[in-house]
Phi, psi and omega in degrees: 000123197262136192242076172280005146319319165329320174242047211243180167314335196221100158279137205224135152273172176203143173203128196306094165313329192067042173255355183073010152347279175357301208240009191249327237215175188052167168267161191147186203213169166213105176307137188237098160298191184267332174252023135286358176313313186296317202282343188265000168274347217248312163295001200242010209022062152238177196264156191294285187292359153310308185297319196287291194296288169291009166207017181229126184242136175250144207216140200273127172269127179238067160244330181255342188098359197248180193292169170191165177266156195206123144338137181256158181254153179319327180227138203290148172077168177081163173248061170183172215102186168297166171261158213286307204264034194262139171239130172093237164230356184234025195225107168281122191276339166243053194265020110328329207232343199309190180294158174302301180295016138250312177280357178261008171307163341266032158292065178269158158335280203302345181273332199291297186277001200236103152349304182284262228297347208254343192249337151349283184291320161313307189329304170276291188279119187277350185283348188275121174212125204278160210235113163292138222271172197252353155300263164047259162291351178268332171320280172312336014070304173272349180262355188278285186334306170319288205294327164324296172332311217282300180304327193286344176266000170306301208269329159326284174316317161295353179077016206266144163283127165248143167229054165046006173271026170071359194299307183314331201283329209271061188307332198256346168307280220264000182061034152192172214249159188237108168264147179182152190295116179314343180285327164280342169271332161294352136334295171304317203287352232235314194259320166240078170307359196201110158215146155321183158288161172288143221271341171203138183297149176101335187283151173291137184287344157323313188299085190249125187015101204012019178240172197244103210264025195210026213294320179297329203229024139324138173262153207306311164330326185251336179288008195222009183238129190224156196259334167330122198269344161316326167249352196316311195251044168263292175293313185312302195319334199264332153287330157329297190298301152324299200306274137354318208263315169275029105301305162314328173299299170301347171275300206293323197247024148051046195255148192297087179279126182226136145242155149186194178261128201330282205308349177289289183319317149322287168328305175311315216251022173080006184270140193032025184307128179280147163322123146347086154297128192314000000 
């Protein structure tokens, strides 16, 4: 997985999430060259100068001064909104086809050499995960281990029935996503540095025929989620609480903070990272 962040001013991995940050937010331009034009009509099924009239602007760029195309955002005037072809809130209607400057984020020049663009940019995109200093991280890494104790002994005591049948892992099943701290998928990755791909997209790459290849270095969602509806608002509550509780770690050991979803937070960081898709 080639990660040129590594060698960047801030070194960072990355792997896209598809939440669309990217395309929702900020100020800015998305540059458009002239022979990307054709391949974004013939994907949006329009005629070239259609798309250029409904979705396209010409704009002063301002670093160099000189005219350039730029993308429109949904709503007219200003530099910064959703951009006019993204529908819904992650789903790029030409994303086969987008721009160089949307598929090369965040390795743009400026992020790779300059902090301020690179802490920018963190700002926005969940997918960017700073490579944590190695005090640091053993600090941060024995007191989440501590606590990682505390829950199991929480949950021990509630009592919640599990009956093993994998379905919470079976994310498109259970209707819902595994959220987690970047300090816990750099844990999990730290402590199971090696899976497969994941068995469908979007599922945690741990999940191997219906068990779970990861028990020690689960991140706090899955040590507090059950499916026994006896405990159900126990735990949350107790996830909440937790939850807290690993943000304090991160405040105290000044450790790089990211949420987003684990099999994503993974992927950043090379675990079960899937082939590049065309």
């Amino acid at each position: 997985m080639d990660q040129p962040g590594l060698n960047a001013a801030v070194p960072f991995r990355f792997a896209c999430h598809r939440c669309g940050h990217c395309c929702t937010g900020g100020a800015g331009f998305v540059w458009v060259e002239e022979d990307e034009l054709a391949g974004l009509a013939r994907a949006k099924g329009v005629g070239e100068a259609e798309f250029v009239r409904d979705y396209v602007k010409r704009v002063t760029d301002p670093k160099s001064g000189r005219p350039r195309l730029s993308l429109r955002e949904r709503e007219s005037g200003g530099s910064g909104g959703p951009c006019a072809l993204l529908e819904g809130t992650n789903h790029c209607s030409v994303y086969r086809a987008r721009p160089r400057h949307c598929s090369q984020f965040p390795f743009w020049p400026s992020v790779l050499e300059d902090p301020a663009a690179f802490e920018r940019a963190r700002a926005v995109c969940p997918g960017i995960a700073v490579e944590a200093e190695p005090e640091r991280r053993s600090e941060a890494f024995a007191r989440l281990e501590a606590l990682y104790r505390e829950v199991d002994a929480f949950v021990e005591r509630a009592q919640p029935v599990c009956i093993v049948r994998g379905v919470c892992c079976r994310f498109e099943e259970a209707g819902h996503e595994l959220y987690a701290t970047a300090l816990e998928a750099d844990y999990a990755a730290d402590r199971h540095p090696d899976a497969p791909e994941p068995e469908a997209e979007g599922r945690c790459p741990y999940h191997q025929g219906g068990l779970c290849t990861a028990r020690e270095g689960r991140p706090l969602g899955c040590r507090t989620y059950f499916c026994d509806k006896r405990t159900e608002s126990v735990l949350q509550e107790a996830h909440e609480y937790f939850l807290r509780r690993v943000r304090e770690i991160e405040r105290d050991c000044g450790y790089p903070v990211a949420y987003g979803r684990f099999p994503a937070l993974l992927e950043a960081r090379g675990i079960g990272a899937t082939k590049a898709k065309e």
